[in-house]
C-alpha positions as CSV (number, residue, x, y, z in Angstrom):
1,X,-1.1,-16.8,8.8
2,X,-2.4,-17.4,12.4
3,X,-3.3,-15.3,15.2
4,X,0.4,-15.7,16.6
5,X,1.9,-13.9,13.8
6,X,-0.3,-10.8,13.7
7,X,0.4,-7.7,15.4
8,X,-0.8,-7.6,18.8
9,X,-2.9,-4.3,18.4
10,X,-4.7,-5.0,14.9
11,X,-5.7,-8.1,17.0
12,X,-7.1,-6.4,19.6
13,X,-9.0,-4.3,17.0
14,X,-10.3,-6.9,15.3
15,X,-11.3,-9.0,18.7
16,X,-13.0,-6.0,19.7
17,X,-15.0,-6.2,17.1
18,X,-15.6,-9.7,16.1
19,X,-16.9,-9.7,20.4
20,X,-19.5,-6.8,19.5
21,X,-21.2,-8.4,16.5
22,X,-20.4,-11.9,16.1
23,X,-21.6,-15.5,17.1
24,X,-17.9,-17.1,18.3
25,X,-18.5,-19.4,15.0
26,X,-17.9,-16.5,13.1
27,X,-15.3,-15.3,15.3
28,X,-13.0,-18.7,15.2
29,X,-13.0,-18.2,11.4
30,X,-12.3,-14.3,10.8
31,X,-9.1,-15.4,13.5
32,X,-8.1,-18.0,11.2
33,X,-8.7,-16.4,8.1
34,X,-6.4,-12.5,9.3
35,X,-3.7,-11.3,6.9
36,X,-1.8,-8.6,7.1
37,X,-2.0,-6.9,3.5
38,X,0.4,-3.8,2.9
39,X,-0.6,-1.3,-0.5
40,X,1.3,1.0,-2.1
41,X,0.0,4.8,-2.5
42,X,-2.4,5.2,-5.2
43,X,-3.1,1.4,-5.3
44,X,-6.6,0.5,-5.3
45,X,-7.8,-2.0,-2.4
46,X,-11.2,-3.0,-4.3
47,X,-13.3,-1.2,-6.6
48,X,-17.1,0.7,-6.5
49,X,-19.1,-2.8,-7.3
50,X,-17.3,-5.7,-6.6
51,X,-18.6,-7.6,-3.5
52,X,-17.5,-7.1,0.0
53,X,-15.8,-10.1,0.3
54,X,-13.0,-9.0,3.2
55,X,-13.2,-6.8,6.2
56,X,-10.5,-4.4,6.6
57,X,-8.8,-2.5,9.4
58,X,-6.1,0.3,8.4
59,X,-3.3,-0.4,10.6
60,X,-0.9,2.2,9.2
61,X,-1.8,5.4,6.9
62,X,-5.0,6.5,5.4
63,X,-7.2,5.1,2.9
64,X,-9.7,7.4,0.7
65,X,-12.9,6.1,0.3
66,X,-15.2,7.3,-2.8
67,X,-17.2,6.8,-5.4
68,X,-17.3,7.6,-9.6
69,X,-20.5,9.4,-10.4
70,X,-19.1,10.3,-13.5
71,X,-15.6,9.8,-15.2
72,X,-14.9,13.2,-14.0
73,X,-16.8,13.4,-10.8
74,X,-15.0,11.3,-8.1
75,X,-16.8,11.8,-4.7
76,X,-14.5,11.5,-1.7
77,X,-17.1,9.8,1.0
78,X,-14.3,9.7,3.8
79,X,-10.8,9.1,4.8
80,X,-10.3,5.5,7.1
81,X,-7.2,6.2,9.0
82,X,-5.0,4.3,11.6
């Protein structure tokens, strides 16, 4: 998917970004390498330990975000929201 395809304000978002923190090396490539992932409720994105290989930006809806201290303890660290 390129830059064409993506919604106009996620791209903004994200250029907003990318301008703030990035060398333009590292910007060309996050561009290039955008998708537009949609998740059902309930469905994880990742999972507490597994490496932060992605970056993303919650275009629609709200995502909890929280750890497992215990199998019965689930701490909710924040909500990420459009």
């Amino acid at each position: 998917m390129n830059a064409a395809t993506i919604d106009s304000t996620l791209l903004k978002q994200l250029d907003e970004l990318i301008d703030e923190h990035c060398t333009p090396e590292w910007r060309n490539l996050a561009i290039q390498n955008t998708k537009v992932l949609k998740f059902k409720t309930g469905e994880n994105i990742f999972k507490e330990g597994q490496s932060a290989d992605y970056i993303y930006m919650v275009k629609s809806g709200r995502v909890k975000v929280y750890a497992n201290y215990t199998d019965e303890i689930e701490v909710i660290n924040r909500f990420a929201t459009d």
